[in-house]
Phi, psi and omega in degrees: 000140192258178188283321167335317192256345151285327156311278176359284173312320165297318172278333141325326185280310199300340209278329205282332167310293193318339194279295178290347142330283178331293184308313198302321194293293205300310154347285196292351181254336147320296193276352166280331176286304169330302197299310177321308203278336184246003159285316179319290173284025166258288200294359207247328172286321174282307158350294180304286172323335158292316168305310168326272225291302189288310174313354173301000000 
Protein backbone atom coordinates (compact mmCIF):
# COMPACT_ATOMS: atom_id res chain seq x y z
CA UNK A 1 0.00 0.00 0.00
CA UNK A 2 1.81 3.41 -0.84
CA UNK A 3 1.58 6.24 1.57
CA UNK A 4 -1.33 7.73 -0.88
CA UNK A 5 -3.34 5.25 -0.03
CA UNK A 6 -2.71 5.36 3.65
CA UNK A 7 -3.56 8.94 3.94
CA UNK A 8 -6.71 8.07 2.69
CA UNK A 9 -7.35 5.58 4.70
CA UNK A 10 -6.65 7.28 7.73
CA UNK A 11 -9.18 9.89 6.46
CA UNK A 12 -11.82 7.47 6.05
CA UNK A 13 -11.36 6.03 9.26
CA UNK A 14 -11.70 9.79 10.66
CA UNK A 15 -15.00 10.92 8.80
CA UNK A 16 -16.25 7.76 9.71
CA UNK A 17 -15.19 7.84 13.70
CA UNK A 18 -16.88 11.59 13.38
CA UNK A 19 -20.12 10.30 11.62
CA UNK A 20 -20.31 7.94 14.59
CA UNK A 21 -19.63 10.48 17.00
CA UNK A 22 -22.20 12.48 15.50
CA UNK A 23 -24.91 9.67 15.24
CA UNK A 24 -24.02 8.88 19.27
CA UNK A 25 -24.42 12.90 20.17
CA UNK A 26 -27.49 13.45 18.07
CA UNK A 27 -29.17 9.81 20.00
CA UNK A 28 -28.32 11.48 23.58
CA UNK A 29 -29.88 14.26 22.77
CA UNK A 30 -32.92 12.91 21.46
CA UNK A 31 -33.36 11.10 24.32
CA UNK A 32 -32.50 13.92 26.81
CA UNK A 33 -35.41 16.04 24.74
CA UNK A 34 -37.49 13.33 25.30
CA UNK A 35 -36.56 12.80 29.13
CA UNK A 36 -37.39 16.99 29.01
CA UNK A 37 -40.49 16.71 27.24
CA UNK A 38 -42.31 13.80 29.94
CA UNK A 39 -40.64 15.77 32.83
CA UNK A 40 -42.53 18.75 31.38
CA UNK A 41 -45.82 16.92 31.04
CA UNK A 42 -45.45 15.33 34.68
CA UNK A 43 -45.18 18.40 36.24
CA UNK A 44 -47.57 20.26 34.13
CA UNK A 45 -50.27 17.80 35.30
CA UNK A 46 -49.11 18.41 39.16
CA UNK A 47 -49.53 22.01 38.65
CA UNK A 48 -52.92 21.75 37.28
CA UNK A 49 -53.84 19.35 39.83
CA UNK A 50 -52.50 21.94 42.97
CA UNK A 51 -53.95 24.70 41.20
CA UNK A 52 -57.27 22.23 41.26
CA UNK A 53 -56.87 21.11 44.44
CA UNK A 54 -56.24 24.79 46.27
CA UNK A 55 -59.40 26.69 44.69
CA UNK A 56 -61.48 24.39 47.11
Amino acid sequence: MGRQDSNKRRTVDRIEQAGQDYRRYVNVALVVIGGVKDVHAAVSSLVAEWKRHNRR
